[in-house]
C-alpha positions in Angstrom: -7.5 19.3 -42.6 -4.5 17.2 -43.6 -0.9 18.1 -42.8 2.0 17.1 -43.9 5.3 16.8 -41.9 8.0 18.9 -42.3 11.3 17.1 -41.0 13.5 19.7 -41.7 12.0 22.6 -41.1 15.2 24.7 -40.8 16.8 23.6 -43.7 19.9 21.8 -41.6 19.5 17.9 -40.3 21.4 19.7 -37.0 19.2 22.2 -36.4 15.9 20.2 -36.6 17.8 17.8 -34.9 18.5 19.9 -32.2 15.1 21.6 -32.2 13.2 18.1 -31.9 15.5 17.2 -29.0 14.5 20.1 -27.0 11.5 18.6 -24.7 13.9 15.0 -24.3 16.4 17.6 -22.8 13.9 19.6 -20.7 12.3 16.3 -19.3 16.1 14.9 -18.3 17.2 18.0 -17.4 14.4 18.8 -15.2 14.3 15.0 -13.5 18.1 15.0 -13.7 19.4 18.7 -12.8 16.9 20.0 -11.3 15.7 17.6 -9.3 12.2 18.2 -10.3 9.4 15.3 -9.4 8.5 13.6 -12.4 4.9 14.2 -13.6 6.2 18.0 -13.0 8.9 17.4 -15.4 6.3 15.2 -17.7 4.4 18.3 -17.9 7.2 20.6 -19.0 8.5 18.4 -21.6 4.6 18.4 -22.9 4.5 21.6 -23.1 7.9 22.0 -24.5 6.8 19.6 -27.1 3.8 21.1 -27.9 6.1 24.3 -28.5 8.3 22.8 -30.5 5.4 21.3 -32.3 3.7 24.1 -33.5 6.6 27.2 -33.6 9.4 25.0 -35.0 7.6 22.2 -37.0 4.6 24.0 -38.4 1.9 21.9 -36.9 -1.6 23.2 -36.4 -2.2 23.8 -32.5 -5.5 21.7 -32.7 -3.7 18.6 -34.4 -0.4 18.7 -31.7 -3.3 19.2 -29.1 -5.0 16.1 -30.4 -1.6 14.0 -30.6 -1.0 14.6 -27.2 -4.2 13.7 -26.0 -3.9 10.4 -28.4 -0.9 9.8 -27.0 -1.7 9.7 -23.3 -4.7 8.1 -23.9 -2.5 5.6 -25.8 0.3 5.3 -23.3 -1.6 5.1 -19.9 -4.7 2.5 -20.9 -2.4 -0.2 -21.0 -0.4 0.3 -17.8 -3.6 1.1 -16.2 -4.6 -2.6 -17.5 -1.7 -4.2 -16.0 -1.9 -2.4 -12.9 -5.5 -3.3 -12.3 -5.0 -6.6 -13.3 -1.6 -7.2 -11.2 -3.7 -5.6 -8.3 -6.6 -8.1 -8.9 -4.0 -11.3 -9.2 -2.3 -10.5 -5.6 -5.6 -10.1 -3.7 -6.7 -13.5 -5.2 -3.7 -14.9 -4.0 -3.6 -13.1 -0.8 -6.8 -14.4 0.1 -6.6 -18.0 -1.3 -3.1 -18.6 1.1 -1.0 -19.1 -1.9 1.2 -16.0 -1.5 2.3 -17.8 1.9 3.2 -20.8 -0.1 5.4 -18.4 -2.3 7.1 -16.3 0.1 7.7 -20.1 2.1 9.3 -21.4 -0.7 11.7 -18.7 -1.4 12.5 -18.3 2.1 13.4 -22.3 1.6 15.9 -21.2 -1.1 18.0 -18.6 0.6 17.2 -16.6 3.8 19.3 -13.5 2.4 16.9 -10.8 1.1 18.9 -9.7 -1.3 19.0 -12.7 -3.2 15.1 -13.7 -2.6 14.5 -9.8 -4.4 16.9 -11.3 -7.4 15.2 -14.0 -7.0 11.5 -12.5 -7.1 13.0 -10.2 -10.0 14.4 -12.7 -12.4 10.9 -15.0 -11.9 8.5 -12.9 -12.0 9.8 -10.3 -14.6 10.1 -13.5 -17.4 6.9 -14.8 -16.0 5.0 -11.0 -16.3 6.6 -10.6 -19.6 6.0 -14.2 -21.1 2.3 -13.8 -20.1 1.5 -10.3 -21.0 4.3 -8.9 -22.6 4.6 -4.6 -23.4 7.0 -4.2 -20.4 4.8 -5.2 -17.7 7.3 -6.2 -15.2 8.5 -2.0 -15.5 4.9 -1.1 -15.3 4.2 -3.4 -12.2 7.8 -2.4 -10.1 
């Protein structure tokens, strides 16, 4: 079955606007204002979406179904790679001693904590995001 997308489905660029800002508002609002935890919130703003989806845009329930699924499948493989990965680089060098030689040498370049987290920060984010790149240094803090 193909389906086109409707942008507009209200015949005003501010009310589809508005209507296809609806689950970005629920997910802030619900994280923001309500203090709710965040795969709670996540949830609602799927759901919201989904709504939106199908009663706003016009979308078959089956095909926004499948989009989400597509989507989470597509979102949480690659952090799931980086994080398996990142866990698998700091046992090897936790075991091999060389994590001692890094924590000795930036203990050599200031003793302040602050600046060896800068420190550690600035590094390690351009090396994470030289080597693998996709935002890995957001996905591994």
């Amino acid at each position: 079955m193909i389906w086109s997308q409707v942008y507009d489905p209200f015949g005003s660029m501010w009310l589809s606007t508005i209507a296809a800002a609806i689950p970005v508002l629920v997910l802030l609002g619900a994280i923001g204002i309500f203090e709710i935890r965040a795969h709670i919130a996540a949830m609602l703003g799927l759901v919201t979406a989904l709504a939106v989806a199908v009663f706003a845009f016009g979308m078959p329930a089956g095909k926004a179904g499948m989009a989400a699924v597509y989507g989470a499948g597509f979102g949480l493989m690659p952090i799931g790679w980086i994080i398996l990965n990142v866990i698998f680089l700091y046992q090897l060098t936790n075991e091999k001693g060389e994590f001692d030689v890094l924590r000795h040498s930036i203990r050599g370049i200031s003793d302040d904590r602050r600046m060896q987290v800068l420190f550690i920060a600035f590094s390690f984010g351009a090396f994470f995001e030289g080597a693998a790149g996709f935002g890995t240094p957001v996905a591994v803090t």
